[in-house]
C-alpha positions in Angstrom: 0.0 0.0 0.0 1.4 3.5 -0.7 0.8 5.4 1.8 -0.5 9.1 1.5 1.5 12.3 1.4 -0.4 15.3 2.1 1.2 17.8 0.7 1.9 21.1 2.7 2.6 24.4 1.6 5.5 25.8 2.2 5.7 28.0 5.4 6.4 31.9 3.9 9.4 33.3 6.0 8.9 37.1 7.5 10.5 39.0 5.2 7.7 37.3 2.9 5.0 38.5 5.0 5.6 41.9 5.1 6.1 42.3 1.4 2.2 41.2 1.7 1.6 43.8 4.1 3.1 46.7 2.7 1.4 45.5 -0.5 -1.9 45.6 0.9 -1.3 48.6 2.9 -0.1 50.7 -0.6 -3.7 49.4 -2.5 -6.0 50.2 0.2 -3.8 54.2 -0.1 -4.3 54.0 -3.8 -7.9 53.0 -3.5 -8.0 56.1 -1.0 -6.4 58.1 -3.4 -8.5 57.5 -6.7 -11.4 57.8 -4.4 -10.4 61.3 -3.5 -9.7 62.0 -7.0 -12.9 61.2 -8.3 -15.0 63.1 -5.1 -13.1 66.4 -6.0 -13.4 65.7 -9.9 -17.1 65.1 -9.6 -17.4 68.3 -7.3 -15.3 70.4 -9.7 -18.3 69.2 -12.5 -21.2 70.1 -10.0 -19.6 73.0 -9.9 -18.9 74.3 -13.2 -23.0 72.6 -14.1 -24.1 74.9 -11.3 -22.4 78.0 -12.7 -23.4 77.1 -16.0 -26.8 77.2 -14.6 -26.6 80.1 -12.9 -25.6 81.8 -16.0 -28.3 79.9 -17.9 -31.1 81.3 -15.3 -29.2 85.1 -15.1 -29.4 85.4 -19.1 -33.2 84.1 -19.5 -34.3 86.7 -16.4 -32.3 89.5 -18.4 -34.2 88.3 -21.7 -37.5 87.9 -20.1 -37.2 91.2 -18.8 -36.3 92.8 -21.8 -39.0 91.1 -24.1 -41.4 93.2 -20.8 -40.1 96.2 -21.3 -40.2 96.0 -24.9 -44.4 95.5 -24.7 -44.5 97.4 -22.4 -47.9 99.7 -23.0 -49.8 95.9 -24.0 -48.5 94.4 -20.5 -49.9 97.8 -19.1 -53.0 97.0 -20.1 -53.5 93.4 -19.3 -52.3 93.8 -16.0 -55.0 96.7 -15.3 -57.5 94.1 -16.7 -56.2 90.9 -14.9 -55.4 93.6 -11.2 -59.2 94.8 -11.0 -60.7 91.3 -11.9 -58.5 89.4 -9.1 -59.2 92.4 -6.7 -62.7 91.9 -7.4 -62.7 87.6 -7.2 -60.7 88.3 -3.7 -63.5 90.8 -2.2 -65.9 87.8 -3.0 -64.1 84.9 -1.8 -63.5 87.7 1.3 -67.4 87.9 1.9 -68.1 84.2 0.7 -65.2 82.0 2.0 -63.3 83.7 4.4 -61.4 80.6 5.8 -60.0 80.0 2.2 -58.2 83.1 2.3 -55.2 81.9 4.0 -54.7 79.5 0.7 -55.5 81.9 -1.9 -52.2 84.3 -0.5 -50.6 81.0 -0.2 -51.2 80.2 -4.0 -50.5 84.0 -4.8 -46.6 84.2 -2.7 -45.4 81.1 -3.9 -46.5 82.2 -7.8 -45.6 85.9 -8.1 -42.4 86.6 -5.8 -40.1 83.9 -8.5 -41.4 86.4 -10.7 -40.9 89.1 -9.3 -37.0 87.8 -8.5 -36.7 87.5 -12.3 -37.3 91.1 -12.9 -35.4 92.4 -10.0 -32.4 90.5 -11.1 -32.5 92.1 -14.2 -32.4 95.4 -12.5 -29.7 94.9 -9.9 -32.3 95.0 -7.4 -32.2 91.1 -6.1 -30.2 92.1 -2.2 -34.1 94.1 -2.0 -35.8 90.0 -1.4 -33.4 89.9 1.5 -35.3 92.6 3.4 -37.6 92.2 6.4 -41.1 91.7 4.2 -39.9 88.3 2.7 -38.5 87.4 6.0 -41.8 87.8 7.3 -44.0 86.3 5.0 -41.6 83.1 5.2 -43.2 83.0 8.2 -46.5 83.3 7.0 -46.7 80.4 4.9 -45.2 78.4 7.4 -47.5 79.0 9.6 -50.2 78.3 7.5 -49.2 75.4 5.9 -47.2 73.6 8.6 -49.0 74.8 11.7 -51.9 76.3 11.3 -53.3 75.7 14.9 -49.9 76.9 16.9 -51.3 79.8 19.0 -47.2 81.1 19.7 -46.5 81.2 16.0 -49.9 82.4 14.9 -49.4 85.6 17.3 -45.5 86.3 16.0 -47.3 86.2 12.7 -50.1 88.1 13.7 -47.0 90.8 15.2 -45.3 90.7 12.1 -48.5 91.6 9.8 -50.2 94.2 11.5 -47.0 95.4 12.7 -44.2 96.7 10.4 -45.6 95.2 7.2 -48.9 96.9 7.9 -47.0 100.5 9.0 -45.2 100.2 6.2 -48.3 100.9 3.8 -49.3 104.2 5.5 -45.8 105.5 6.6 -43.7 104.8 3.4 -46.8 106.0 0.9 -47.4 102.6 -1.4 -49.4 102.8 -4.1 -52.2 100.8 -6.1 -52.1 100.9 -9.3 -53.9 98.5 -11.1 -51.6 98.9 -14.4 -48.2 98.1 -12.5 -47.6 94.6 -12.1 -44.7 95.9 -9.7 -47.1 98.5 -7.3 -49.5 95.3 -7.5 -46.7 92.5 -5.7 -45.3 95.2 -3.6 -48.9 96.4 -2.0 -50.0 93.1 -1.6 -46.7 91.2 -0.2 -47.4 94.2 3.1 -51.2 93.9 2.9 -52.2 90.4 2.2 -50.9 89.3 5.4 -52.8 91.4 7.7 -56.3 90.2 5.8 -55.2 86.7 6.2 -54.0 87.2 9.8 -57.7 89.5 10.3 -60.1 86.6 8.5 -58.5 83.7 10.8 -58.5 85.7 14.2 -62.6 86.7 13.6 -63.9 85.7 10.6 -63.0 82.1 10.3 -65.9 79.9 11.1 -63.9 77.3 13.1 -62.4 79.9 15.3 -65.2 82.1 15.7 -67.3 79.4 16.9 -64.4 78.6 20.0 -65.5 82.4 20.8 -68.7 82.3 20.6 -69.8 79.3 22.1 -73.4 78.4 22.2 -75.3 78.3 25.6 -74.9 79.8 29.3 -72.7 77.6 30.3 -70.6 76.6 27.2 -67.2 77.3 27.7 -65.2 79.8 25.3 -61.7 77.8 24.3 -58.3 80.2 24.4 -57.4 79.9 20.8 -57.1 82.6 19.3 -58.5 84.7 22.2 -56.3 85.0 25.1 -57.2 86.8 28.4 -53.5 87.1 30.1 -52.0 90.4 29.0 -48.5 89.4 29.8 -48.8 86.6 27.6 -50.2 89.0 24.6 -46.6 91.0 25.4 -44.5 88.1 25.5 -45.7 86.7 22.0 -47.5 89.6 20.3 -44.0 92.1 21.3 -41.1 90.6 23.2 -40.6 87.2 20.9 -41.0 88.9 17.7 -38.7 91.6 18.6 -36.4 88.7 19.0 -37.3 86.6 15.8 -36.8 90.6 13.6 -33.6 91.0 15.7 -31.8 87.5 14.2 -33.0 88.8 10.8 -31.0 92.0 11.3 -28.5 89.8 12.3 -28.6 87.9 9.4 -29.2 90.6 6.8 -25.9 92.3 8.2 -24.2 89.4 7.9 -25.2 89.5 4.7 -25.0 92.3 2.5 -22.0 94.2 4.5 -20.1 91.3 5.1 -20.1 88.5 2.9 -21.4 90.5 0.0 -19.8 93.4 0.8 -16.7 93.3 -1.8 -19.4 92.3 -4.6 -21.7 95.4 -3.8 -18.5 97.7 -3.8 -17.6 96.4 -7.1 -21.0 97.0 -9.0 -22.2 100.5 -7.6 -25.2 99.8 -9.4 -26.3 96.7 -7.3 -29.3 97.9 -4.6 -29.6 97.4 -1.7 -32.4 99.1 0.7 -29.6 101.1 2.2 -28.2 102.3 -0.6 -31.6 103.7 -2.4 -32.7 105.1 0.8 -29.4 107.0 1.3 -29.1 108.2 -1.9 -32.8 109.5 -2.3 -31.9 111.0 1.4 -28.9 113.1 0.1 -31.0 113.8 -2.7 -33.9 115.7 -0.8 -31.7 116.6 2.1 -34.4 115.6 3.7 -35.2 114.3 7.9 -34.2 110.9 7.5 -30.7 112.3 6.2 -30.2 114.9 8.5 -31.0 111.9 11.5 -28.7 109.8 9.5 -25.8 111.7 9.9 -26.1 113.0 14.0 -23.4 110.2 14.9 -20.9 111.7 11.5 -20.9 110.1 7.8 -19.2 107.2 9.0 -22.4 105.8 11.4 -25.0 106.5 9.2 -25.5 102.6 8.6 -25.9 102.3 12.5 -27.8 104.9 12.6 -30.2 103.7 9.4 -30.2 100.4 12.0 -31.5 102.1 14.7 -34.4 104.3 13.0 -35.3 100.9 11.7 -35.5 99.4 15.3 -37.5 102.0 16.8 -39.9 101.9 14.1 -40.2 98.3 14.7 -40.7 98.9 18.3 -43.5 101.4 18.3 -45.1 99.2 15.4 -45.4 96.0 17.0 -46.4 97.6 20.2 -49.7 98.6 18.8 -50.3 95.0 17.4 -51.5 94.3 21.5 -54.4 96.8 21.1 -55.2 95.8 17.4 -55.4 92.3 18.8 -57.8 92.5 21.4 -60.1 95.2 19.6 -62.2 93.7 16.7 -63.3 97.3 15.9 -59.8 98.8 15.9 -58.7 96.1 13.8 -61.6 96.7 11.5 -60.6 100.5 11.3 -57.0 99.6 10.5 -57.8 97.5 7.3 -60.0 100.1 6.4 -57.4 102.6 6.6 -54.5 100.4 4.9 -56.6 100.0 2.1 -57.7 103.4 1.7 -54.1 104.8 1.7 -53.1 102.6 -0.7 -55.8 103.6 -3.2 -55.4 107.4 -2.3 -51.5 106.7 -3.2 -52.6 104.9 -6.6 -55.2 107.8 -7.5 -52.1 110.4 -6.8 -49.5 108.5 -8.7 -52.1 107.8 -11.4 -52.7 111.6 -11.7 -49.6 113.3 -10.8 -46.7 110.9 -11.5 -47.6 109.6 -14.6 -48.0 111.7 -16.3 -44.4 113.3 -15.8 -43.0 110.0 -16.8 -44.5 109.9 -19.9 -43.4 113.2 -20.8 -40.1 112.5 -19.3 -40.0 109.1 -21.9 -41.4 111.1 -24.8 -38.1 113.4 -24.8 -36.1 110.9 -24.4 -37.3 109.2 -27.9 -37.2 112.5 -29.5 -33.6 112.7 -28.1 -32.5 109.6 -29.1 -33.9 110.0 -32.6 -32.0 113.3 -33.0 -29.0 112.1 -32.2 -26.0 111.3 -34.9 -25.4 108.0 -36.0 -22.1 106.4 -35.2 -19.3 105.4 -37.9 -20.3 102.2 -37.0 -24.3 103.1 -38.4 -25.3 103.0 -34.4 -27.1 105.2 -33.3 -25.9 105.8 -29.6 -28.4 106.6 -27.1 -28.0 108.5 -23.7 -29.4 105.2 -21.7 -26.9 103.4 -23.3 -24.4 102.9 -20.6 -26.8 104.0 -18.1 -27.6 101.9 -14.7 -31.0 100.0 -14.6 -32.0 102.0 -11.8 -31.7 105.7 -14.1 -35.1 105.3 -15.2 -35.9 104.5 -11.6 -34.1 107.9 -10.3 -36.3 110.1 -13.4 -39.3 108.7 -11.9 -38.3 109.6 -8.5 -37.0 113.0 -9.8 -40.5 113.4 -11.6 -43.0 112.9 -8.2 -43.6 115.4 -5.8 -44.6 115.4 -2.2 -47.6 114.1 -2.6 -46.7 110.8 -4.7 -43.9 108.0 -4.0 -42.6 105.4 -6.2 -42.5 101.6 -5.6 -40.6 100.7 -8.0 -38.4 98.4 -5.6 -39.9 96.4 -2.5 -39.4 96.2 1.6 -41.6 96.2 4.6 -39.9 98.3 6.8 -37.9 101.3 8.0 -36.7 102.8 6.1 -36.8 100.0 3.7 -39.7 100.2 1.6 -39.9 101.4 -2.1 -42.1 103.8 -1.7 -40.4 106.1 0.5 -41.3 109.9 -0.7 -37.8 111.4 0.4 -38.9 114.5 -0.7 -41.3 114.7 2.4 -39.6 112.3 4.8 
């Protein structure tokens, strides 16, 4: 019998073994390596497709906005038509549905404001959607569509509507006018809220049913209606002081900090600082003079502070407005009315001058030489997208302000009148 050899193998000595191991050892680092490659390779393609994109979106808002301006007179006119036909559709579904009202502004934010970033870009005017009003509404539709039954959130809102936003209306001078798709967004991004926040703290059947319960002995639930006056101040004043403080925060952050070497190089990027200064100097007017008590070189604390005591005093009468359903009454009464009074004066007053103002220009630019190159130059040519802003502003008198850029706040609205302020 032959017997059976198992055959081992042979035993591998050390210096064997740690060829192995350094072998292993160098693939897992080149594995490491090519991975890292291809991370920073395929961030450096999201990158350049996100620029790309960027550039993409920047040159269709620019075209857009030029096709607008182009038909102009014809958009004019639809807009008049479509603005009195929706303001007439929201009085009804006012009267009719008042609960869906929340949904309709809803439906109207999330539709219009893209838009309306589209055009601003255009114009430079983009750092304007930074500005306290969008802040706020954020909130809004949070609120409404997330957590439409949190009492806390519901009164911030309510603080933030009736408060600045609201103010902002009567103080800065906006105006209605039906044919401006522009007057139209910035009017209602300040007074939309304040309905909405009005309809679901009295008209809303759900919650005026919890007030008015029926029976002697039917008890009245808290929502919306609180009794405790030091929990209206916490949540109607103190905690939206707080919530407007860390957008301050933020928009300084912002615009005079990480933007700031970008706004330095384009002078004719906006911001709400910049307008409102420049109309200031302008008019030598109050807010200027206040402006400058601390020296030239605090006027931007200074713009800060007027800002903060306006907010103050603004959201200190929300308390009043809350508990009152007369008063509040009164004030949507009175928001409206200004508005329309503004949009009557504009209509009548301002207009007019800009339409003079545009005819000489066309006569002006027709007069003009032609170039050796057969262009004719024209004096708007290398002109900022804000010029024909500063004609129209140039053009309106006391009694009328343009909106022609957007904020809820002071001094940051559009429709400051630095001629009286």
């Amino acid at each position: 019998m032959y017997r059976e050899i198992e055959s081992k193998p042979p035993k591998m000595s050390n210096s064997d073994e740690g060829v192995d191991d350094g072998d292993s050892f160098y693939r897992v680092k080149q594995r490491l390596s090519d991975r890292k490659k291809k991370v920073a390779q395929t961030k450096e393609i999201l990158s350049k497709q996100a620029v790309q994109t960027k550039e993409i979106l920047s040159k269709q808002a620019v075209k857009i906005a030029k096709q607008a301006e182009e038909h102009e007179r014809f958009i004019n006119k639809v807009t008049h038509l479509l603005g009195v036909l929706g303001f007439g559709a929201f009085c009804f579904l006012l009267g009719a549905r008042p609960q869906d009202i929340p949904y309709v502004y809803c439906l109207w934010y999330v539709t219009f404001v893209p838009l309306r970033w589209i055009y601003y870009r255009f114009k430079k005017w983009h750092y304007y959607l930074l500005d306290f009003c969008y802040y706020a509404n954020t909130f809004f539709l949070v609120m409404i569509l997330l957590y439409p039954k949190n009492e806390k959130l519901f009164m911030v809102c309510f603080s933030f509507a009736e408060g600045p936003l609201a103010w902002a209306l009567i103080v800065w001078r906006c105006s209605l006018v039906f044919s401006s798709a522009d007057k139209i967004v910035s009017v209602l991004i300040h007074l939309l809220p304040g309905i909405v926040f009005f309809t679901i703290r009295w008209w809303n059947p759900a919650t005026f049913e919890a007030m008015h319960p029926v029976g002697n002995h039917a008890r009245r639930v808290s929502w919306p209606y609180v009794e405790d006056k030091s929990y209206l101040w916490t949540w109607l004043f103190v905690v939206p002081l707080i919530a407007y403080t860390l957008w301050q925060v933020l928009y300084f952050l912002i615009v005079n900090v990480l933007r700031r070497q970008r706004l330095l190089r384009d002078p004719e990027v906006m911001t709400s600082y910049r307008e409102l200064s420049k109309k200031a100097q302008k008019a030598n007017n109050i807010w200027w003079r206040l402006s400058g008590v601390l020296g030239d070189q605090n006027r931007l604390l200074m713009y800060i502070v007027l800002q903060a005591a306006f907010t103050v005093a603004t959201m200190a009468l929300t308390v009043p407005i809350f508990l009152s359903y007369e008063l509040h009454v009164i004030f949507q009464v009175l928001k409206v009315s200004a508005t329309i009074w503004n949009g009557g004066s504009f209509l009548l007053e301002v207009m007019p001058r800009q339409v003079i103002l545009k005819e000489k220009k066309k006569l002006e630019t027709q007069s003009l030489p032609t170039t050796p190159n057969n262009h004719t130059t024209s004096p708007d040519e290398n002109a900022s997208p804000n010029n024909h802003h500063d004609d129209q502003t140039a053009a309106s008198d006391k009694n009328s302000c343009q909106n022609n850029h957007h904020t809820g706040e002071i001094p940051q609205s559009e429709e400051l009148c630095t001629k009286d302020l």
